[in-house]
C-alpha positions as CSV (number, residue, x, y, z in Angstrom):
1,X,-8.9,-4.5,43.2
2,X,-10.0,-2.5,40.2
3,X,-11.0,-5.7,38.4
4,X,-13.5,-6.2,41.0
5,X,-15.0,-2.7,41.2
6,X,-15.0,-2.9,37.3
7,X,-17.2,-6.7,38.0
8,X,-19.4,-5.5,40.8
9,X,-20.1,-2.1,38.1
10,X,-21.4,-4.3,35.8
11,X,-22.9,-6.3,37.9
12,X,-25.1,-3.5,39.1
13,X,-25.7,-2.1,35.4
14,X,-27.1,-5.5,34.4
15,X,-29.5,-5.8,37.1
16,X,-30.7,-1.7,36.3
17,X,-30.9,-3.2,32.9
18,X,-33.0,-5.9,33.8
19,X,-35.3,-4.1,36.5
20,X,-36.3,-1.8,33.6
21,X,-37.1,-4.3,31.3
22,X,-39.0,-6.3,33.9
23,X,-41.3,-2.5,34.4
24,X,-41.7,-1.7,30.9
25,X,-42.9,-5.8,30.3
26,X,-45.4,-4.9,32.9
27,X,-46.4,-1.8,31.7
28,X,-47.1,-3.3,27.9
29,X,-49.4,-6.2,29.5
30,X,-51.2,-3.7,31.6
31,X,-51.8,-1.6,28.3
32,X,-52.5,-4.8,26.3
33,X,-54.8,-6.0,28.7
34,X,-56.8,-2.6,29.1
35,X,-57.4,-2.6,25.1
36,X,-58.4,-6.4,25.0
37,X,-60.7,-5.3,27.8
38,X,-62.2,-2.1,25.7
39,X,-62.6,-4.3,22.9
40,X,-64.5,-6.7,24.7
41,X,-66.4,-4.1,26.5
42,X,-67.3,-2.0,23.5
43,X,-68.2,-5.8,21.8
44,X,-70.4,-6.3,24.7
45,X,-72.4,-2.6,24.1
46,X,-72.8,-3.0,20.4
47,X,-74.3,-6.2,20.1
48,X,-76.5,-5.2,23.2
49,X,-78.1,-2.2,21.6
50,X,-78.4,-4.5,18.4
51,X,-80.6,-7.3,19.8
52,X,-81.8,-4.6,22.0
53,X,-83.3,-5.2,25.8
54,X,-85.9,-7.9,27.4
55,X,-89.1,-7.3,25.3
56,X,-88.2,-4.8,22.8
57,X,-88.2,-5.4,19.1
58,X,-84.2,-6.7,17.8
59,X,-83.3,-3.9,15.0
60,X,-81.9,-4.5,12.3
61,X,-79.1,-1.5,12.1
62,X,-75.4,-2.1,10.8
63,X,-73.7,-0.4,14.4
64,X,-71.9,-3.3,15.5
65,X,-70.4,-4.1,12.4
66,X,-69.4,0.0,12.1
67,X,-68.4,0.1,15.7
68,X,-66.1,-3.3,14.7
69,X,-64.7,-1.5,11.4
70,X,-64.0,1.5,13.6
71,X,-61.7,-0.1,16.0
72,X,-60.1,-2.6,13.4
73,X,-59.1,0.7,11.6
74,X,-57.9,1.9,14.7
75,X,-55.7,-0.9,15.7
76,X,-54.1,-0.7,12.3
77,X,-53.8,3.0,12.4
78,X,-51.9,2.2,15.7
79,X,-49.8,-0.5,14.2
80,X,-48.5,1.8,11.2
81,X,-47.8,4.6,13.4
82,X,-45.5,2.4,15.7
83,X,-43.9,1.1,12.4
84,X,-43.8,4.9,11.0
85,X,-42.1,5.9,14.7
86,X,-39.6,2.6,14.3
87,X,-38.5,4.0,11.0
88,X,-37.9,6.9,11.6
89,X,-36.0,6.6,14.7
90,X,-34.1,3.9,12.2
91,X,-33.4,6.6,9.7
92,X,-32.4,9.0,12.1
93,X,-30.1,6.8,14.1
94,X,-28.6,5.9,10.4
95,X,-28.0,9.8,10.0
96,X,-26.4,10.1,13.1
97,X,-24.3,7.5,12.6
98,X,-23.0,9.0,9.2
99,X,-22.5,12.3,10.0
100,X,-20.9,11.1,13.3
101,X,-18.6,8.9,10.6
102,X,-18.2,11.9,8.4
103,X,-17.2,14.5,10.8
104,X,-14.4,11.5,11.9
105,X,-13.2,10.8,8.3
106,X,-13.3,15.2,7.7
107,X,-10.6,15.0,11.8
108,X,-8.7,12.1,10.0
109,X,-8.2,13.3,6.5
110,X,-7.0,16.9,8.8
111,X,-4.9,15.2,10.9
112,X,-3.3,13.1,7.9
113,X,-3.0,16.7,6.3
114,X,-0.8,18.1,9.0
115,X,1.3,14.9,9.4
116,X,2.4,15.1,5.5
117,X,2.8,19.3,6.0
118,X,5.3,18.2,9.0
119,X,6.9,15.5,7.1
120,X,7.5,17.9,4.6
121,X,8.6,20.5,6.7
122,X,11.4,17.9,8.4
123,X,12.1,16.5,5.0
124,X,12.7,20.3,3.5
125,X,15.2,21.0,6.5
126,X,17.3,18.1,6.2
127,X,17.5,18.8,2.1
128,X,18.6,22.5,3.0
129,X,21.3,20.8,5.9
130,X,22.1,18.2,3.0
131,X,23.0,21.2,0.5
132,X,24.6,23.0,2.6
133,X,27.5,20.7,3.9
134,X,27.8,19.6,0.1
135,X,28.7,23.6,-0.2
136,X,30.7,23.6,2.3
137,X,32.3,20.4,1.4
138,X,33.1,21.7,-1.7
139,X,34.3,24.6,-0.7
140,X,37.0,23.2,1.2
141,X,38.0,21.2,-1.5
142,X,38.4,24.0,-3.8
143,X,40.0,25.9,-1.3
144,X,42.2,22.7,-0.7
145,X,43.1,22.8,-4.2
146,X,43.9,26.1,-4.5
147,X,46.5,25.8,-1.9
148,X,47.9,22.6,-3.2
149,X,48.1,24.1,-6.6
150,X,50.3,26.8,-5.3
151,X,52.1,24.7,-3.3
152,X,53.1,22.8,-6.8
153,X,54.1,26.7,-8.5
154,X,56.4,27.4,-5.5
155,X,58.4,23.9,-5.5
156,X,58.2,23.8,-9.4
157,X,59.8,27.1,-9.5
158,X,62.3,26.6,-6.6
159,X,63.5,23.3,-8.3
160,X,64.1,25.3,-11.2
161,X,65.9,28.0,-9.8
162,X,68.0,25.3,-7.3
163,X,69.5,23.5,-10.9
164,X,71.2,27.1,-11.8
165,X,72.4,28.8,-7.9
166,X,75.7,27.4,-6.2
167,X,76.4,24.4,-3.5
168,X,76.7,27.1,-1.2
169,X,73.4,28.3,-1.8
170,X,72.1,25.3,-2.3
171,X,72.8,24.4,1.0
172,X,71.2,27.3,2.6
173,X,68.0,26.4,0.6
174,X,67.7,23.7,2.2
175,X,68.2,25.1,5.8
176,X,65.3,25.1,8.3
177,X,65.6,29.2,8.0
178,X,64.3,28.1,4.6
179,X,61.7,26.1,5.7
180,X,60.3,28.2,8.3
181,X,60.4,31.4,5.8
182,X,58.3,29.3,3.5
183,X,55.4,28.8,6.0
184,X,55.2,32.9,6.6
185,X,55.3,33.6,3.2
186,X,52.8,31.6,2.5
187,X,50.5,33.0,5.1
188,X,51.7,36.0,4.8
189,X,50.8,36.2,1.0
190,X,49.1,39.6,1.1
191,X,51.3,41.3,3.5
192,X,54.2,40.3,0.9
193,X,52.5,41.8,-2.0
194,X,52.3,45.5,-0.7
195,X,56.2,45.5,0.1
196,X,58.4,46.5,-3.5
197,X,61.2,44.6,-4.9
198,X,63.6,47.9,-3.8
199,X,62.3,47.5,-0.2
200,X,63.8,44.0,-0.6
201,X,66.9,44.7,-2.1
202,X,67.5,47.7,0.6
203,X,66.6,44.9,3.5
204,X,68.9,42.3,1.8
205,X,71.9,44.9,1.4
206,X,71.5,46.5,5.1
207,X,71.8,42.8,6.1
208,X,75.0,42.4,4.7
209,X,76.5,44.8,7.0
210,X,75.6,42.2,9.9
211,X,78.0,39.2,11.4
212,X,78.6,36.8,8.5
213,X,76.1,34.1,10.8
214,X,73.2,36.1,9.5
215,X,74.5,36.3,5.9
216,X,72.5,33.2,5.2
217,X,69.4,33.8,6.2
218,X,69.2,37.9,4.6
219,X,70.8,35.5,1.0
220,X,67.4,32.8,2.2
221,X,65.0,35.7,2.2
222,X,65.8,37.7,-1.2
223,X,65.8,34.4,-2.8
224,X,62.1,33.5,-1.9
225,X,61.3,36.7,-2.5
226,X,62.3,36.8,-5.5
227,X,60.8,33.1,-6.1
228,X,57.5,34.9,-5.4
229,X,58.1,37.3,-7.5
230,X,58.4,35.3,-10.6
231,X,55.3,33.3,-9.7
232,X,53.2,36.0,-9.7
């Protein structure tokens, strides 16, 4: 349905199209004919008042061939003028035209502008995301490392110490007491540091006192800390 409104729309521009040029056709032979006819008719009066009327004298004057001149001028006057109109309605058009193609190259060159300042923009964020989770890649590795690094002091130093305590002790290294002990002191690092080695040695003693089932465990803990100790 559209195509045919689009059809009968051009349809009816065409025939606009063609009435006008059908008006203005008529129109320039109307005005071609009047000046063929003014020609003729001013012709006509010049060489009439050269030979002059029924018995009068012909004279001998030069007005046809002035009155001739005159409108052979004028038709050339006429003809330049069109051309001069023509060319500059040429020129003009041509003007138009390139500023019309400036002003578009002046939008595009803009709009190319802000595409690159976005890209930019886009391309600067992802850098700054990029850098970032390197540093905090990094960081985790170092932090990583540090950890494992202590890790390696604490076993290097408790398989030192195991080649010099007794079976019995021995033994209650190994315990899951032991184990479990570890993992505080580990995250417990800073609390560990602000307690003294005769806080220790009072807790270890006091814990002596206590059923013998505990006696492992209080022997566990001095041992670690004193592990701890040494490693710092």
């Amino acid at each position: 349905m559209s195509e045919h409104s689009c059809g009968h729309s051009d349809e009816v521009k065409e025939k606009i199209v063609s009435s006008l040029r059908r008006l203005w056709g008529k129109r320039l032979k109307w005005k071609r004919l009047r000046e063929k006819f003014f020609l003729s008719w001013t012709k006509s009066i010049a060489e009439a008042a050269r030979k002059g009327g029924i018995h009068q004298q012909e004279l001998d004057w030069d007005s046809y061939d002035n009155i001739k001149e005159e409108i052979t001028l004028q038709q050339l006057q006429n003809a330049m003028d069109k051309a001069k109109a023509k060319e500059l309605a040429k020129i003009k058009a041509e003007r138009a035209a390139q500023a019309k193609a400036e002003k578009m190259a002046v939008l595009a060159q803009k709009r190319k502008e802000r595409e690159e300042k976005a890209k930019a923009r886009e391309e600067a964020k992802k850098m700054a995301g990029r850098k970032a989770k390197r540093k905090a890649d990094k960081l985790s590795v170092v932090k990583e490392l540090t950890i494992q690094q202590r890790l390696t002091k604490i076993r290097k130093k408790k398989s030192i110490n195991s080649q010099v305590i007794t079976p019995g002790e021995a033994l209650i290294s190994h315990s899951p007491a032991w184990k479990k002990l570890n993992v505080k002191i580990l995250n417990r690092e800073k609390v560990q540091r602000e307690v003294s080695l005769a806080d220790q040695i009072r807790a270890a003693k006091n814990k002596r006192t206590e059923p013998m089932a505990r006696k492992p465990l209080a022997e566990s803990i001095t041992d670690n800390f004193l592990t701890w100790r040494s490693l710092e």
